[in-house]
N, C-alpha and C positions, 0 to 999 in steps of 0.2 A: 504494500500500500504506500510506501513511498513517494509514488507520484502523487498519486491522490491527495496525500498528506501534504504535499509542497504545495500544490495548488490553494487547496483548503485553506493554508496557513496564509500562505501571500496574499487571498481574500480576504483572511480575517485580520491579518495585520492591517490591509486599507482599510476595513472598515472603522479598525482602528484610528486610523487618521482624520478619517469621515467624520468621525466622533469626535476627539479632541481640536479637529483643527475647521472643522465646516459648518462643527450645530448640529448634526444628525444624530438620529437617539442611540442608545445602546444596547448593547444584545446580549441573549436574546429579547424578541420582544415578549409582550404578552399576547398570544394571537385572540384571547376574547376579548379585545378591546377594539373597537370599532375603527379606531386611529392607527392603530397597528397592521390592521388588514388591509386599511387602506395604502400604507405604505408597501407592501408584498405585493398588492394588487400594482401599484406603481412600476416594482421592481419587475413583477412579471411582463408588463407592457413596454419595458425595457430592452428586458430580453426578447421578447419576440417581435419587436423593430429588427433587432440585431439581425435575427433569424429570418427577416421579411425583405434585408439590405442585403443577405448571404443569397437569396434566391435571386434577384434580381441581377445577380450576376450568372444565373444559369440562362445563359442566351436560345441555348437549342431546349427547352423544357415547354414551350411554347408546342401545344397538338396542331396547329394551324398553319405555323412555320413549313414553309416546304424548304426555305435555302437553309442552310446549318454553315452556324457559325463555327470558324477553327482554331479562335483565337478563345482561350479563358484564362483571366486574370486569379491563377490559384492562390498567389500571395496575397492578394483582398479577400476572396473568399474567402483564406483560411484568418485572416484577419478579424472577419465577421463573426465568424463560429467563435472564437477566442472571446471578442467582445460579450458573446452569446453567454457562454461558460463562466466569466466572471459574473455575469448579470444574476445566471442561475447561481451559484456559489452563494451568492450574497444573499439570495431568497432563506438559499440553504441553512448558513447562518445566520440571520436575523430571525430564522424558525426555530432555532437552539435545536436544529438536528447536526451532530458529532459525524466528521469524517468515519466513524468506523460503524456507526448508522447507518449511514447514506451507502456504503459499501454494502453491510450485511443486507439491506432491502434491496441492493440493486441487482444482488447475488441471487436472492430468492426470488424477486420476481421475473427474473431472466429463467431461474430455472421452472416456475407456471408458466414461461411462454413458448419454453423448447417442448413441456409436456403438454400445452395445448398443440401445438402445432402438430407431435406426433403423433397425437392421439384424433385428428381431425377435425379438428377445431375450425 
């Protein structure tokens, strides 16, 4: 978990920053408070801008397209996604789920999607 771990941390260390140097609240929040949700709901509208500016560099994704473009810019796309992944991280942590949470769930529900799928789902 290592990587995980790195990322995780260099999230929480910004948000760290967030906190002491911007105004932004601290974590985790409390997610039954109305204010708080609101801020997740924020964070999440965030992230899937990101993930909405990563598509728009898929040129041939278009069903309608008959000419196919040959050129893609991977290093923005993969720029996006990154954007993407910080954005999520921060949901992550301001939800006060723990890197080894977010691993142990991502572990088990990978494993209800390989046994749906074998099973015909």
């Amino acid at each position: 978990m290592d990587k995980l771990d790195d990322m995780y941390n260099q999230q929480r260390d910004f948000n760290y920053l967030l906190r002491d140097d911007r105004g932004y609240p601290d974590f985790p929040l409390d997610l039954k408070e109305k204010k708080n949700q609101q801020i997740l709901k924020g964070l999440a509208h965030e992230c899937m801008h990101e993930l909405f500016e990563a598509n728009h560099l898929l040129k041939n994704s278009k069903n309608h397209r008959v000419t196919e473009v040959k050129d893609f810019d991977r290093e923005s796309y993969k720029e996006e996604l990154v954007d993407a992944l910080h954005y999520f991280f921060g949901i992550v942590i301001y939800s006060g789920i723990t890197a080894e949470e977010l691993h142990e769930a991502f572990m088990k529900k990978g494993a209800i999607n390989v046994q749906r799928l074998k099973s015909g789902y």
